[in-house]
N, C-alpha and C positions, 0 to 999 in steps of 0.2 A: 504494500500500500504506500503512497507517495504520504510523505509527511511531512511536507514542505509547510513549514508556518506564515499564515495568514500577514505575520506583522514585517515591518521594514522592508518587502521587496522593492522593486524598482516599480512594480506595472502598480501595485496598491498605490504608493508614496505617490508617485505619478496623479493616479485616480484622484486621490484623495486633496491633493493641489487643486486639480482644471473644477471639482466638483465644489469646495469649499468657495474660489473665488466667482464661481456661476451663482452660487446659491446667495452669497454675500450680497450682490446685486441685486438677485429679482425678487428678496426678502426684504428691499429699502424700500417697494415702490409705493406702499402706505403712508409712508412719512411724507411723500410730496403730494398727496393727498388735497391737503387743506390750504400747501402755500399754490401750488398751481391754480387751482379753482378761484381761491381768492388777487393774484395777480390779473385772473381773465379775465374774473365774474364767472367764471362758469358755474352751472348745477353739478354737482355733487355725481350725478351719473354719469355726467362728459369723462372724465377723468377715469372714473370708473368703469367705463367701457372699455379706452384703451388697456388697461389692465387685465379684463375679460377676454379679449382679443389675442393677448401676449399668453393669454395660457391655454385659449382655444388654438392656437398656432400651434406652440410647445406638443399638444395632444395630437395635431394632426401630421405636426412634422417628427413626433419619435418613431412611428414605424420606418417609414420612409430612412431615415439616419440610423435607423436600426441593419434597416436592409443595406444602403453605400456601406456600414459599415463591414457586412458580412459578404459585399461585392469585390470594392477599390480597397479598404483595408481601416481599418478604427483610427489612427492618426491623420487621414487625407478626412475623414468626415469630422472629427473633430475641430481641424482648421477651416471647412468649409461653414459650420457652427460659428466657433469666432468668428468667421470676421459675420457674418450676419447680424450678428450678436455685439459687434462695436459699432457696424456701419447702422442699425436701428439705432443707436443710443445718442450716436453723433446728429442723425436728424432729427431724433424728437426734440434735444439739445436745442435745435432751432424752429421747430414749431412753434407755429402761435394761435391756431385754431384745431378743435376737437378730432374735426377729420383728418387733420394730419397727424394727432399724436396718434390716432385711433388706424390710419394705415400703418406707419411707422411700427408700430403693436404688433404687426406681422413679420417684421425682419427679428425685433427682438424674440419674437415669441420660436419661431425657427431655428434661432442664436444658443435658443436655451435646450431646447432640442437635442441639436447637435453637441452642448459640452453638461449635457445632462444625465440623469441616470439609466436611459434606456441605453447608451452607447459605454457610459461607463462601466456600467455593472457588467454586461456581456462580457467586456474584455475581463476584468476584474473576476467573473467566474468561469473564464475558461483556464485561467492561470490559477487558480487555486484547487487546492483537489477537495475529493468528495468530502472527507473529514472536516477542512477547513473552511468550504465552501461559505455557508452561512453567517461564522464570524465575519470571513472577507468581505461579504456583503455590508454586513452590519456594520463594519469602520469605515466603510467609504459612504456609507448611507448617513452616519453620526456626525462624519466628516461634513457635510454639507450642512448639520445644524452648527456647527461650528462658523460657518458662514454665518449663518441668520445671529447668531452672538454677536458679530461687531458688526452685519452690513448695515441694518436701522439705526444704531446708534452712531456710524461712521457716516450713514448720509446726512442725520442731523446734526451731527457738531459740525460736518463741513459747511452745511449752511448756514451758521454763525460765521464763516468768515468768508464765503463767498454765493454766490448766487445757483438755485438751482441747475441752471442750465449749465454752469461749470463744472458743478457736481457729477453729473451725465457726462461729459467729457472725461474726467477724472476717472468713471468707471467704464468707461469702455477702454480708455487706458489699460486698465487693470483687464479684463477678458483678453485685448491682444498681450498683454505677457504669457498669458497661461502658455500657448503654442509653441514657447522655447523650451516646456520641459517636456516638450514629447518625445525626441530623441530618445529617452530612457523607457517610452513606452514601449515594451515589445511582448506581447502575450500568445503565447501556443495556441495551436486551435484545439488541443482537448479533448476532440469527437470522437466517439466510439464509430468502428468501422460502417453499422448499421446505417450511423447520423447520417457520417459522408455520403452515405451512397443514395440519400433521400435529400430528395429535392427541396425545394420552399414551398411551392405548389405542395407537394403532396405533403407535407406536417402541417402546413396553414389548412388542407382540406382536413385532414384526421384532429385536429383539434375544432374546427368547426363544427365538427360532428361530435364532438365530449360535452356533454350538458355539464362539466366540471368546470370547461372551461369559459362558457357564457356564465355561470356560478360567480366563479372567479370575477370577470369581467365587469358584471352586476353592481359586485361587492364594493369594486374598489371607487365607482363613484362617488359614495357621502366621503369618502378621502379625501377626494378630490376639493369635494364643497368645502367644508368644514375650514382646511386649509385656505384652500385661494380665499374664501370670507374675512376669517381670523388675518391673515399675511394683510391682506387692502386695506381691512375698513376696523380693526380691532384698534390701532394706531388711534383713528379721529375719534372712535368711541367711545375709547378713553378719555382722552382729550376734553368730550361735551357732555359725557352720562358720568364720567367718575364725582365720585364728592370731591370735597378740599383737600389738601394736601397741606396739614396743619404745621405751623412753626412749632420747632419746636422737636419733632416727632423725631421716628428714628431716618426715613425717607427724608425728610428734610436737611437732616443732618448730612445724610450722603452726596445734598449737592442736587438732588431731584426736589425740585422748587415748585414745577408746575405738571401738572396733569398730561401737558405735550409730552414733557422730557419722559414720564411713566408711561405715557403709550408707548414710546419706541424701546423703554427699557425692557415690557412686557415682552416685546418681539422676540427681542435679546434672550430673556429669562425664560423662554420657551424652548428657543434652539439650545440654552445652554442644557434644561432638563433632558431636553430627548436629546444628548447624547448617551450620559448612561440607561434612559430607556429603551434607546436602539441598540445598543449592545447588550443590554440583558434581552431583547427580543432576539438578537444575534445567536445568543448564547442557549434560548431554551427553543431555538428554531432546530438547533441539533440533537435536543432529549426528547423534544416532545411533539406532537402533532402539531404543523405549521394551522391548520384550518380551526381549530378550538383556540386556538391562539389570537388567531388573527378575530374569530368572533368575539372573544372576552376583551379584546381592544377596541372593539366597536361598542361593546356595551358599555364599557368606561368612561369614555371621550364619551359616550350619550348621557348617564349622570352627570359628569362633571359638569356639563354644557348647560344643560336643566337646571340644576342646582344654581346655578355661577346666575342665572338670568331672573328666577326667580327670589333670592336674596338681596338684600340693599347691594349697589354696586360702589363700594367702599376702593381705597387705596389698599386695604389688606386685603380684600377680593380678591383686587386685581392680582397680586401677586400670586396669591392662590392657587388662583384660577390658573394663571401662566404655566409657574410650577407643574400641576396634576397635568393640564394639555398636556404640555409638553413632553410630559414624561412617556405620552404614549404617540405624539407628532407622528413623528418617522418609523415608527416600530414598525407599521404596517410595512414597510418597502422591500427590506430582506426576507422577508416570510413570504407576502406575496411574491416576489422575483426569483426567490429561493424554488416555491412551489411550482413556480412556470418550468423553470430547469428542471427538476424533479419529473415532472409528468411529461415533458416533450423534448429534453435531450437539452446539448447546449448549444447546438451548431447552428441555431437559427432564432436562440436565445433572445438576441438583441430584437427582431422584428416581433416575434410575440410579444416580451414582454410592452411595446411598444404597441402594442394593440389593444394589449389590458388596458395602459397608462391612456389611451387615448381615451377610456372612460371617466379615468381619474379626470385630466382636462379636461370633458365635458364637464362634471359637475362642478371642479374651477371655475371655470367659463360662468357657469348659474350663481355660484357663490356671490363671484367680485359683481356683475353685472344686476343680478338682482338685489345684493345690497345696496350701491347705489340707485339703485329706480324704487323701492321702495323705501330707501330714507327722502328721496323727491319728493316724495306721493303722502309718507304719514310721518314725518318729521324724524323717526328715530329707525332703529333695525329689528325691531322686534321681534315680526313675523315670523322676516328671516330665519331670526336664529332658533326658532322653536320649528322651522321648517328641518333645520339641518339635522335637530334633535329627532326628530322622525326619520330621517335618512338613516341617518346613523344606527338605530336600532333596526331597520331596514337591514342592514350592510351586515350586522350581524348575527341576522338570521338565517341568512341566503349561503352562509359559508358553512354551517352544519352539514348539507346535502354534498356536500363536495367529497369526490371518492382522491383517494389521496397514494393510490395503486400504479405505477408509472404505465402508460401505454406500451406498447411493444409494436414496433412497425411489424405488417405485414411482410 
C-alpha cells in the first residue's frame, strides 16, 4: 500500500497556495457591499446580482475546467482560470454601472472556476493514495478557509487607506502571483487500468444512471445557498441588524469599535472555525460513513441557523453564531468530493465533481441574489434565511438514501 503522507508534498503545498489566495478574494466581496451601493446609489440587489453571477459562473465553469483539466493538463487550466480571474477584477475595478459589474461577474466567476476546488482537488487526489486521500482533501479544503480568515478583513482595512477600486486591483495582483508556483505542480494520474480504459462519455452516462449520484447532486445545493448568502450579505447584516457594540466591552477592547468592523470579522471567524472543522471532517471521512456525515452536517448548520435568527441578534450572537457555522462551513467539501472519487474512480474526478459543484452554484447563485431582492422588497433578510433553514434540512435528508458501494465498470 502506498503511504505516502498527505502533508508537505509539493502538489498539496502547491494546492493549498492557488486555493487559499482564490478563496481570500471571493470571500471579500461582502465587505464592498454597502460602500459600492452607496458610492452609486444603487439598490442593494445591483451589487448583489453581480455577486450571484460570479458564482453562477464559478458552477457553470467547474465542469468545463474540470474537463481542460483532464484534457490539456491541471497547470494550463489553472493559468487559463487566473488570468480570467485578474482580467474580471481589473474591469469591475473600472465599472460604474450594475450591468457592467454584473457582466464583468462572468470572467470573475470562470477565474474562480479554474483556480478552485473542482480543478484542485482532482489533482490533489490523484497524488494522494487511498489511505490519505481524504485528509489531503481536507487541508486543501481548510486551506481555502484560511483565505476567508484575512480576505474580509484584508479588503477592509485596505479600504481605510485606499479606494475600493484599488483594492480590486490589489487582488487581482495577488490571483496572477498564484501561477508562479505551478512549476512545482506535478501530480500522477493514479487510475486504475479499468479508469483508463473508460471514457468521459461512458462514466458521465453510468453515473447519470446512479440515483446516488443525482442524491448527491441534490444534496449539495442548500451548501451552496447557505454559503454564497452568509459570504455577500452576513457582512451588511451585521452591520444594520446587530445591537451596539458597547465601550467598554471585551470587542471593544480588541479594536472592533463598530458593527462594520464585526461583520467582516464574523467572515474571518468562520473561515478560521472551519479549519479545524474541515479537518476533523477530513479525519472521520476515513473511519466512518462519508453520507451520515455529511447528513449530521446539514442538520447542524440547520439548528445553528434557526436558532442564530430566532434569538436577539446581539455582538455575542454574532460571534457564536460565526464560530458553530463555521465549524461545519467546509466540512461538506472533502466528504462530498471524497465520495465522488469513491463511487466513480479518479480519472475523470475533476468533471464530476464539477457537476455536483454546479448544484452547489446554483443554490449560490439563489443565496447572494435572492438576499438582495428580498432585503429591496421587505427591508431586512429574513425570509431568506428561514428559507435556507428548510434547505438545509432538505440536504440532509436526501443523503440517507445514498448507496455508498463503488460502481464497477462494465
Amino acid at each position: 500500500m502506498d503511504h505516502r503522507t498527505p502533508i508537505m508534498t509539493p502538489v498539496l503545498i502547491v494546492g493549498c497556495v492557488i486555493i487559499m489566495v482564490s478563496f481570500a478574494v471571493r470571500a471579500s466581496f461582502g465587505v464592498f457591499q454597502i460602500p459600492i451601493a452607496e458610492e452609486f446609489g444603487w439598490l442593494r440587489a445591483e451589487f448583489s446580482l453581480a455577486i450571484a453571477i460570479q458564482n453562477l459562473a464559478w458552477g457553470i465553469g467547474q465542469p468545463f475546467f474540470g474537463a481542460i483539466a483532464e484534457k490539456i493538463g491541471d497547470r494550463k487550466a489553472i493559468i487559463i482560470g487566473a488570468i480570467f480571474y485578474a482580467l474580471g477584477m481589473v474591469l469591475s475595478a473600472n465599472g460604474t454601472t450594475p450591468f457592467e459589474h454584473q457582466t464583468y461577474a462572468w470572467l470573475v466567476g470562470f477565474g474562480i472556476a479554474g483556480t478552485g476546488f473542482g480543478v484542485i482537488l482532482a489533482v490533489v487526489g490523484r497524488a494522494s493514495s487511498d489511505e490519505n486521500r481524504s485528509m489531503s482533501l481536507a487541508i486543501v479544503t481548510a486551506t481555502g478557509s484560511v483565505g476567508q480568515v484575512f480576505g474580509a478583513p484584508l479588503a477592509e482595512g485596505l479600504m481605510t487607506i485606499m479606494t475600493w477600486q484599488s483594492v480590486f486591483l490589489v487582488f487581482a495582483g495577488m490571483v496572477v502571483a498564484i501561477t508562479f508556483t505551478l512549476p512545482l505542480m506535478r501530480a500522477p494520474a493514479m487510475a486504475t487500468k479499468a479508469e483508463l480504459q473508460e471514457s468521459m462519455g461512458e462514466i458521465l452516462l453510468r453515473a447519470a444512471k446512479d440515483p446516488s449520484f443525482m442524491l448527491i447532486f441534490l444534496g449539495f445545493f442548500s451548501c451552496g445557498y447557505q454559503l454564497g448568502f452568509i459570504t455577500a450579505h452576513f457582512p451588511a447584516f451585521v452591520t444594520e441588524m446587530c445591537g451596539p457594540i458597547l465601550p467598554g466591552g471585551a470587542l471593544h477592547s480588541m479594536g472592533i469599535t463598530t458593527t462594520s468592523a464585526l461583520g467582516a470579522i464574523a467572515i474571518s471567524l468562520i473561515g478560521l472555525a472551519n479549519i479545524a472543522g474541515t479537518l476533523l471532517a477530513g479525519w472521520a471521512g476515513k473511519h466512518f460513513s462519508k453520507k451520515y456525515l455529511l447528513a449530521g452536517i446539514y442538520t447542524g448548520r440547520t439548528i445553528i441557523a434557526a436558532l442564530f435568527i430566532m434569538l436577539p441578534i446581539t455582538p455575542l450572537s454574532v460571534i457564536l453564531f460565526s464560530v458553530a457555522m463555521g465549524s461545519l462551513w467546509l466540512a461538506t467539501v472533502p466528504l462530498t468530493s471524497g465520495l465522488v472519487a469513491h463511487l466513480y474512480g479518479l480519472r475523470y474526478m475533476g468533471t464530476l465533481y464539477g457537476i455536483v459543484f454546479f448544484s452547489h452554484q446554483l443554490g449560490s447563485f439563489l443565496g447572494v441574489w435572492l438576499g438582495g431582492r428580498m432585503y429591496d422588497l421587505y427591508g431586512d433578510y429574513t425570509a431568506v434565511w428561514w428559507f435556507g433553514v428548510a434547505i438545509g434540512a432538505f440536504s440532509a435528508i436526501v443523503h440517507l438514501p445514498i448507496r455508498e458501494q463503488k460502481l464497477v465498470a462494465a
